[in-house]
N, C-alpha and C positions, 0 to 999 in steps of 0.2 A: 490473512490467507491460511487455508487449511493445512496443516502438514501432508505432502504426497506421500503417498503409499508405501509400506515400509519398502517393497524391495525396489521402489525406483530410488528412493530417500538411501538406498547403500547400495546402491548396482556399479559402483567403480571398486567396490570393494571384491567385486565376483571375479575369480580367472576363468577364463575360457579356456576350452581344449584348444591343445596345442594345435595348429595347422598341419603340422611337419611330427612324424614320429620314426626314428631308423632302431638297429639293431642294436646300437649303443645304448639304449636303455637300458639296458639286461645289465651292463658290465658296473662294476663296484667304484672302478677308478672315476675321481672328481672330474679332472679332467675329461674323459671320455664320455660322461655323464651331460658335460657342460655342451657337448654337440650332438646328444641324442634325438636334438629337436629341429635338428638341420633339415632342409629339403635337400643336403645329397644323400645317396644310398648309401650310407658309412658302414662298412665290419668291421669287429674286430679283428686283429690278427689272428686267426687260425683257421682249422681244414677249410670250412666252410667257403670263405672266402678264396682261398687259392684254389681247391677243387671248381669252383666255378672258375678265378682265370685259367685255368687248366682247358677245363672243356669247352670254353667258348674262345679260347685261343686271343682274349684280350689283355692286354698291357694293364700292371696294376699302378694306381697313381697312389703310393705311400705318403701319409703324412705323420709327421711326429713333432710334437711339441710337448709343455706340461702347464698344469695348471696356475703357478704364477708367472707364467710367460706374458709378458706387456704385450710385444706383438703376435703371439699368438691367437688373443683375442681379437686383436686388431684384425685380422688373416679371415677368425671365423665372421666378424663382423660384415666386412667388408665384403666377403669371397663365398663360404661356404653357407650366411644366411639368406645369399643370392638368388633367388630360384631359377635364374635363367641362366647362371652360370653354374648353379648345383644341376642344372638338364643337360651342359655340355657334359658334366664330367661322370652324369649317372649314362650317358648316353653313347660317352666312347672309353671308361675305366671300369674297373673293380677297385674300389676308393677303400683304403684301409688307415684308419686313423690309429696311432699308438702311443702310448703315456712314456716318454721315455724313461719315467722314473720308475717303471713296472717294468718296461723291457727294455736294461741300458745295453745287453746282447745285440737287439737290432740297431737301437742309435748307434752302436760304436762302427758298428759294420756298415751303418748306411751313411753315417756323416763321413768318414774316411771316404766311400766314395763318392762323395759330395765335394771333401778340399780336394781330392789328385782331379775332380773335374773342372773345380771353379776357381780352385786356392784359396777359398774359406772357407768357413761352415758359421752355423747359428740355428737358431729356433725362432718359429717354425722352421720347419727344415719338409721339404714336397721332392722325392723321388721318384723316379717311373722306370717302374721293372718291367723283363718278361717276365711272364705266365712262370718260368724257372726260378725266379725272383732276383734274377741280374740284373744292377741298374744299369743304364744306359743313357739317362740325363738327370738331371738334379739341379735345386739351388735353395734358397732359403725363403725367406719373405718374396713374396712377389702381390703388385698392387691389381687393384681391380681394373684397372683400364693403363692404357700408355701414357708412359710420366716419365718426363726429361730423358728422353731416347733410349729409354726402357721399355720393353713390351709389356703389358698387363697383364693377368695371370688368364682369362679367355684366350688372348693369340696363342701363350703359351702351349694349352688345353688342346687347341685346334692343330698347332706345328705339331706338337710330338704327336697326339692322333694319327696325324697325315703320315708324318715319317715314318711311325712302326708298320702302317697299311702298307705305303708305297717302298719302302728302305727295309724290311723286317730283316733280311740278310746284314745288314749294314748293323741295324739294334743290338742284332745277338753278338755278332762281332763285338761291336763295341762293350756289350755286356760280356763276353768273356776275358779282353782282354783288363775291362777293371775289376774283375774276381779273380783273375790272376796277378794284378795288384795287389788287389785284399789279402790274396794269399801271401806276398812277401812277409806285408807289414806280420804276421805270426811266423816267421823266420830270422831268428838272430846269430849273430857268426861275432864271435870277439876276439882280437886280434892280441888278446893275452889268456897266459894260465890261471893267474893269482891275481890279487887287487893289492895295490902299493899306493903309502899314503901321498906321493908327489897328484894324483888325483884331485885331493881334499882340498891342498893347495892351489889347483886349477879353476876349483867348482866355483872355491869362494873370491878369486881375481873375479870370476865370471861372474857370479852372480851380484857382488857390490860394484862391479860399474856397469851395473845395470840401477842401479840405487840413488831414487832422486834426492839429494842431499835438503833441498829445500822446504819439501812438503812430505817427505819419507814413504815406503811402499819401494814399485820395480816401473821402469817406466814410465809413462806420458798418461794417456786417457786412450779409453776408460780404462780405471784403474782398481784392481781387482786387490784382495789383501793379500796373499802371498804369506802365507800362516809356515808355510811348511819349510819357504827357505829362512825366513825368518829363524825358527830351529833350528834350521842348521847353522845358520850365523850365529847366535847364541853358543851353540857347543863348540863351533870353530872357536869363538873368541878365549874360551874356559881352554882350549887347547893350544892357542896360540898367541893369548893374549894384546892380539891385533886391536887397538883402543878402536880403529874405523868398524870392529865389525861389532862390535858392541852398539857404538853409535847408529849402526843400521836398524838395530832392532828398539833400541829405545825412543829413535827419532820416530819410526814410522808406530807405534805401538801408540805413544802418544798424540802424534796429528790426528791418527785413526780417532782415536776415543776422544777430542776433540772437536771432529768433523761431522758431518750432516753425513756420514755413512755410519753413524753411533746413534742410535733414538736416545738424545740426550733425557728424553721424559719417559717413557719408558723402560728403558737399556735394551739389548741386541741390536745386531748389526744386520743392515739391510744387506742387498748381495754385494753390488759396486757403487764405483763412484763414475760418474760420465764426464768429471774434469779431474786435471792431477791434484787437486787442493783438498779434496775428498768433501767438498761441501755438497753438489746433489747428489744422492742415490741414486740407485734405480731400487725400490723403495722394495721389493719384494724380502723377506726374510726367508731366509730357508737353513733348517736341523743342521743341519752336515756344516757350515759356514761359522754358523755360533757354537758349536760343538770344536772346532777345530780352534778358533779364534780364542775362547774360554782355556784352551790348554793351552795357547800360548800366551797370555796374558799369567795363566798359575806360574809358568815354568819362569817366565820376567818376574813375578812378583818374587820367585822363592831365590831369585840372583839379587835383587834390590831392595825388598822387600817397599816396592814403588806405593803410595796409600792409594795413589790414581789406581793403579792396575789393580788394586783389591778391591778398589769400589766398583770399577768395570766389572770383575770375575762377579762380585756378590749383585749386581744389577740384571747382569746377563742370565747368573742362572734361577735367579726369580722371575724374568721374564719369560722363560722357558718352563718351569714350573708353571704359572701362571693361566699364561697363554696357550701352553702347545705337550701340556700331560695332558693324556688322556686319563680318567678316571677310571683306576683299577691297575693302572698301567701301562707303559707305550708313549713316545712321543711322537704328537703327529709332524707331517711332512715338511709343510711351507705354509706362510702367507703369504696373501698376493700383496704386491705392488698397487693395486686399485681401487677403490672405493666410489659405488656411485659414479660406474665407469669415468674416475676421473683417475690418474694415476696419481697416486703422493697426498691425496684429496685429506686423508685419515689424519699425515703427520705435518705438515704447513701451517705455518699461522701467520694472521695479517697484523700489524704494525697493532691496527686498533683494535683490533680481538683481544693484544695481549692487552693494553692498557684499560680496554673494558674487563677486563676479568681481574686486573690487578691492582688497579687505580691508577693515578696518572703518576705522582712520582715513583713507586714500585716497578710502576711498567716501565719507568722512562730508563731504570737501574737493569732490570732485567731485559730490554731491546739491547740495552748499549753491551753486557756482558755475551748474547746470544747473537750476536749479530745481524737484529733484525733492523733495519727501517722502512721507510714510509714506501719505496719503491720496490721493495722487496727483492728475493736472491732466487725465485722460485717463479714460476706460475701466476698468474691471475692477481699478481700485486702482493703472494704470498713470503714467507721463506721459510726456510729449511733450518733449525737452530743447529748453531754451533758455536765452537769458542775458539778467540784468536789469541787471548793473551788470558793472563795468569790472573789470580783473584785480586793477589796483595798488590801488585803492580798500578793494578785500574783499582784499587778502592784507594791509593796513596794518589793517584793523579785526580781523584775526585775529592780529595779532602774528606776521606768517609774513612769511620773505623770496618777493619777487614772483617770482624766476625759478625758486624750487623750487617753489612755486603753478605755475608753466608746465608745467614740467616732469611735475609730476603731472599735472597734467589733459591735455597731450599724449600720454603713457602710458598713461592712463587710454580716452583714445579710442581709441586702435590695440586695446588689446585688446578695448573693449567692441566695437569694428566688426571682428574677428577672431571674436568670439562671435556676429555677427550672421549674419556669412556664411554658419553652422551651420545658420540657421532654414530656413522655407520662404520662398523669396524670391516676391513678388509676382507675377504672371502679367506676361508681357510681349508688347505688339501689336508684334511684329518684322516686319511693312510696312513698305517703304520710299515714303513720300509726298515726291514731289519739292519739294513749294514748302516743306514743311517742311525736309525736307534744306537746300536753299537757304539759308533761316534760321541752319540751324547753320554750314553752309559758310562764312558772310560773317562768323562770329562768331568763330570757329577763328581763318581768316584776321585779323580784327581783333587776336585775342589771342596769335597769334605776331608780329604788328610791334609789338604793344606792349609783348608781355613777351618776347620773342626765343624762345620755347621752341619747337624745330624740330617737336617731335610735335605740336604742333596745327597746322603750316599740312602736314604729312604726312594728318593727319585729311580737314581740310579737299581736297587738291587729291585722295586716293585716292576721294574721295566724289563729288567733279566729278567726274572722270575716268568711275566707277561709275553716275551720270545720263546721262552725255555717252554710254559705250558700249549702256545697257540699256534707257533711256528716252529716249531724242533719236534716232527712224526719219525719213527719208525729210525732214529738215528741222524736224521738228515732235515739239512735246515731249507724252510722256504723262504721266499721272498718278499712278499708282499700280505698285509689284512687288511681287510675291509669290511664292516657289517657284519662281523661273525665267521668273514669266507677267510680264510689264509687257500695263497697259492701258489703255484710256478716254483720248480726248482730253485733253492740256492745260487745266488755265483759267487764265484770266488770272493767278493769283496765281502755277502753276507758274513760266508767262515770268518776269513781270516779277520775281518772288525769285530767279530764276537766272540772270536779268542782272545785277542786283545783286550777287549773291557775284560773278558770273566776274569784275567790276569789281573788287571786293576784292582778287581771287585777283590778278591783273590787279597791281596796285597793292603785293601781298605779295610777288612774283616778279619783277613785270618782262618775262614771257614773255608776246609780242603778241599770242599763239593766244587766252589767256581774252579778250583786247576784240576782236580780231576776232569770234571767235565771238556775246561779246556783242550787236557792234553790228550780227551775221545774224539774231540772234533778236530783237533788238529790231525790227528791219525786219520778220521775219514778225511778232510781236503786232500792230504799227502795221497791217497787212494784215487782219489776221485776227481782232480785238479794237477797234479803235477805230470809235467813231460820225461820221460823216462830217456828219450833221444835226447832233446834239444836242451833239458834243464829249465829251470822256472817253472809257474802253474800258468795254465791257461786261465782264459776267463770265466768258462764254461765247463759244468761236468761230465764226466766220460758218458754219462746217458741223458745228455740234456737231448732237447729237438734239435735236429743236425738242421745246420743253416748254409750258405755257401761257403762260409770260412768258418774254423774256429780261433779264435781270436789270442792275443795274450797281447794284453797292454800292462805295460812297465811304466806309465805317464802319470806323475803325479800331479795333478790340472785340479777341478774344482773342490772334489775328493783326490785323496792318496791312493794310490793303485792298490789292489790288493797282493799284489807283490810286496812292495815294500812294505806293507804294514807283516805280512808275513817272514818276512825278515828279520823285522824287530819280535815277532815273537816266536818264534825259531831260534834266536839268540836268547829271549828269556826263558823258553822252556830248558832250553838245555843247562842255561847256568843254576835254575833249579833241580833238574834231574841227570845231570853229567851225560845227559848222552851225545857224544860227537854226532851221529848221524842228521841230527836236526841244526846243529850247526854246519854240516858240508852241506845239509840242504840252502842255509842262507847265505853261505860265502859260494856257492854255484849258480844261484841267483844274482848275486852280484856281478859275478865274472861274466854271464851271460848276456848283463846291459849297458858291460864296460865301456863301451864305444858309443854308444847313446848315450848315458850320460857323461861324458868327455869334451862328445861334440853341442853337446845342449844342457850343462849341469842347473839351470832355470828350472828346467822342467822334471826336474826329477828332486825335488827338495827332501821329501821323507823316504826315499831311496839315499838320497847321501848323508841320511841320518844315522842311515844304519848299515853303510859303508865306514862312518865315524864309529860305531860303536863296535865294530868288528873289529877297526884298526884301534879302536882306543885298548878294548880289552873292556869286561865289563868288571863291578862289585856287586860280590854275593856277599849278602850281609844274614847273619843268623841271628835272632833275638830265641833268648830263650829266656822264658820268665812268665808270669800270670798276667795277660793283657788288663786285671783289674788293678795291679800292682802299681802306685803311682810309681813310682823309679822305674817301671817296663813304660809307663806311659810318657814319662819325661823323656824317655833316651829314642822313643819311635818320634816322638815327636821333633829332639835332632835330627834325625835320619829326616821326617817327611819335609821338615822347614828350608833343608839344603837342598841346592840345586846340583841333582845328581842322575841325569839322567840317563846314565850307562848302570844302574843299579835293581838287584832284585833283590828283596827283602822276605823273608820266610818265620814265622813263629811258633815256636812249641812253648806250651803251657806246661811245666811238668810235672802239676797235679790234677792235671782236666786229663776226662777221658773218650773225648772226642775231637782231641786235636791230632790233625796227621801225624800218623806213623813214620819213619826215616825211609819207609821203603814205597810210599805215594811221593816224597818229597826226599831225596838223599842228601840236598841241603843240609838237612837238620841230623843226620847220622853222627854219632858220637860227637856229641856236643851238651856235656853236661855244663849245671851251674859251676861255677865260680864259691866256693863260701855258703852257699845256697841262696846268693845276691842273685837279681836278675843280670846274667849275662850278655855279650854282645862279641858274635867272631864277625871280625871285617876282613874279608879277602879279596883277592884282585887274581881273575884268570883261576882260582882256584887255587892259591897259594896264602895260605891267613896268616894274620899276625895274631900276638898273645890274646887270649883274649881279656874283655876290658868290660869292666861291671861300676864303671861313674862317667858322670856328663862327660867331661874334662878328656875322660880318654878317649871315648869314643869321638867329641870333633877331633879331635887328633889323630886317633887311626884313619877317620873319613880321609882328613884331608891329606894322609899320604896316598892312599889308595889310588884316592884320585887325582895325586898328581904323577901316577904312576911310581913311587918310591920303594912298592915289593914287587 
């Protein structure tokens, strides 16, 4: 038979134009990109959009999700690529669809009045405003039709329609009096002057019997890693020497990396887990989680020095390398959770997969250590790897020597993650979000002074460098790049996470540019973020777009509020440059969420970080010497291997002539060598001991410092 025609012979190859084209084409965000093809009439958030519910006097139906949201595609699948249900909602809304990860301003303001109306919240997340942009009903996923005595998101569509027509008095009611909610929540009153440590004491009763002793982490399912109280229990125990609160961080540290919420073959940490044992995910990986997880794994390893936790730290941050640098620099956002609209599709493997790919006794060693069998722990007969018990323990009950057990199962992962690379890999939101970048920046930088490896503080500083050049205009940082676009004002998290890394950076290097810089943009936040009444920084800056509320959240939830990260570096600028004022800014901070965190110290874990570092008192440490000098580099390298996390460290070179001056850094003011040995002054509160020019003395001053002894 003849060969057909070339173009019938590859006509499955041809895309057709799309059916459906809305305004969302235009915008940068993946997300938003992902529904530009919907048949509903989707805007973005601005004028455009509200000027129209303005003048035609319709109710706007807000959606917000992000792009590795599971059910958020579920939502557009199901709901928004509907055409008869995208006609109910072009036909009685102004449909405004938003990235929360672009505008976490509206998510915060519209999920808050989401839980005071429903007593939850989640993503997607569908609100419905007046034309004034007061909501007046709200909820989260809602299905296409009615399911087990749930209305379906059409009845939804048509009730709130009917009601705003026939109720609009009742709407706006209801929409003022949840904006006069909204308004509380940015209203704080604390019921003390000062902060006293009986607090610290409270936080940590509270937060370890919340601590599941079995499978480690805070609670039940799903179960979320809880990076920040973990922190805190680490420093409580270095303060308290409570043996349980140690056990909290080592037990869960370990289940974790462990667990099918650890990509045992590539490294990073999906978001959660949806049982307490942390075996499935919910498979999406996202910057800010492995950013936050990576410092607390460094800050464990430099207490333990655990080999587990250094293999996590060196996995995780080659897989962020890896995967999620952008080239030139920037790391992007998230991966999704999905593949081949299958969720978890990428990281699962079947009983027989692995024995085909390993051979059958290989495989039989690697199912039994990974916890795979024949029924599998996952999906479609798949599972999720993980480990339950120790190497030597299972190579001693198999009669196998332990390092050809290694050895197989480290061969055995290079290939199965060689086979992976094959599939279809996950969708990835390659935006660059600055306060997330930030997150990973301070992490990088942490994970090269502690494990010396020069590609992560390269990561780290080409990714500053790539905020500093693309998102830092005219003094003022933005928020968001995409395609060349940087845009939307700064919020508070952007500053204050990128003060923080440049500190870091700062402290990795030795190069005065990152804390100068810092302590410019900490000068603009203090300007342009902090409440001159009420105390603390809002969320938003003094000339952002006025929204119905402006907000100030103190909740340290999936990220650390920008408050408390502000805290901690208000606390380090100043034991760098002696100025009191930025420390009454962070001990007024504190006093302002005394009573929130009291009644909920869970939720506020890197806020009582830096309640501990307040009350502990910090260590300013001077090194003065030639950072090529090995005896400067032996004794920084005591300082970085200790876990010392109420500590800020300073260097002058004192034959380099571009190292800060005393009067960028007052740290280093009158602090000559020793002998013309490299020196080292260890002080506590600003009070120093002799100072000390050999290893020996230096862990010795450290560890009175920090057990408070000057």
């Amino acid at each position: 038979m003849d060969n057909p025609p070339i173009r019938q012979q590859y006509k499955e190859v041809y895309v057709s134009e799309p059916e459906f084209t809305n305004r969302l084409i235009h915008e940068t965000s993946p997300y938003l990109q992902q529904h530009a093809h919907n048949p509903v009439d989707w805007y973005p958030w601005g004028e455009e959009a509200l000027d129209k519910a303005r003048a035609e006097n319709r109710p706007i139906m807000l959606s917000i999700g992000y792009s590795a949201c599971h059910w958020c595609h579920v939502m557009e699948h199901e709901s928004f690529e509907n055409p008869q249900i995208a006609g109910v909602m072009n036909e009685h809304f102004i449909n405004i669809k938003v990235d929360r990860e672009e505008r976490p301003d509206l998510d915060d303001i519209y999920m808050n009045a989401v839980t005071t109306m429903t007593g939850s919240g989640g993503w997607p997340m569908t609100v419905f405003l007046t034309p004034e942009l007061k909501p007046f009903y709200g909820g989260t996923y809602f299905p296409p039709d009615d399911r087990h005595g749930r209305p379906g998101f059409p009845r939804i569509l048509m009730a709130v329609s009917q009601f705003y027509k026939d109720r609009r008095a009742d709407a706006e009611e209801q929409g003022n009096k949840l904006q006069e909610r909204l308004a509380e929540f940015a209203q704080f009153t604390s019921s003390v002057d000062t902060i006293n440590t009986p607090l610290l004491d409270e936080a940590q009763d509270e937060i370890e019997g919340n601590f599941d002793r079995v499978n480690g982490g805070f609670g039940t399912q799903p179960k979320f890693p809880g990076s920040m109280s973990l922190a805190f229990c680490l420093r409580e125990y270095v303060r308290t020497g409570k043996q349980t609160l140690l056990d909290v961080v080592t037990t869960s540290l370990r289940k974790m990396g462990h667990g099918g919420i650890y990509d045992q073959l590539g490294g990073g940490f999906h978001r959660y887990s949806v049982d307490a044992e942390w075996l499935i995910p919910h498979f999406e990986k996202m910057l800010y989680d492995n950013a936050l997880l990576m410092r607390t794994y460094i800050e464990a390893y430099q207490f333990n020095k655990n080999p587990m936790f250094h293999r996590i730290i060196e996995e995780t941050a080659q897989y962020i390398i890896r995967e999620m640098l952008q080239p030139g620099g920037g790391f992007y956002a998230t991966q999704d959770a999905d593949s081949e609209d299958e969720e978890g599709k990428f990281f699962a493997w079947s009983h027989e997969e692995i024995h085909e790919a390993l051979g059958e006794e290989n495989g039989k060693l690697f199912c039994r250590y990974y916890g795979v069998d024949e029924g599998g722990n996952f999906e479609h007969g798949k599972s999720v790897l993980h480990v339950n018990v120790a190497i030597d323990p299972l190579a001693a009950h198999l009669n196998m020597d332990s390092d050809h057990f290694r050895k197989v199962l480290t061969e055995g992962r290079g290939k199965l993650f060689a086979l992976r690379e094959q599939r279809v890999k996950p969708d990835r939101d390659d935006k660059i979000l600055t306060d997330w970048n930030a997150l990973m920046i301070g992490s990088m930088a942490q994970a090269y002074m502690v494990l010396g490896n020069r590609a992560y503080l390269r990561a780290a500083e080409g990714s500053m460098r790539f905020i500093l050049d693309s998102l830092y205009k005219d003094g003022r940082l933005l928020h968001v790049y995409k395609d060349g676009i940087a845009k939307l004002n700064g919020y508070l998290d952007d500053y204050a996470f990128t003060i923080g890394a440049l500190i870091d950076l700062y402290e990795a290097t030795f190069e005065p540019s990152w804390l100068e810089t810092a302590l410019s943009l900490n000068d603009t936040m203090n300007d342009q973020f902090w409440d001159d009444k009420g105390g603390a920084y809002f969320f938003t800056s003094a000339d952002h777009e006025q929204l119905i509320v402006r907000s100030k959240n103190p909740y340290d939830n999936a990220v650390p509020s920008g408050n408390s990260v502000a805290v901690h570096n208000l606390l380090r600028l100043s034991a760098y440059t002696g100025r009191s004022d930025l420390r009454d800014k962070a001990e007024r901070t504190l006093i302002v969420f005394h009573d929130m965190i009291k009644a909920s110290p869970g939720g506020f874990g890197q806020l009582l970080c830096g309640l501990a570092w307040l009350q502990h008192g910090g260590q300013e440490i001077a090194v003065i010497g030639s950072p090529d000098d090995e005896n400067t580099v032996e004794m920084l390298s005591v300082i970085r291997q200790n876990f010392l996390p109420y500590m800020v460290v300073a260097l002058h070179d004192p034959i380099s002539t571009t190292q800060a001056p005393a009067d960028v850094i007052p740290l280093l003011a009158d602090r000559p060598q020793v002998d013309g040995k490299p020196t080292v002054y260890v002080c506590r509160n600003f009070v120093c001991q002799r100072p000390v020019t050999t290893v020996e003395e230096l862990e010795e001053a450290l560890a009175r410092t920090h057990q408070g002894e000057i």
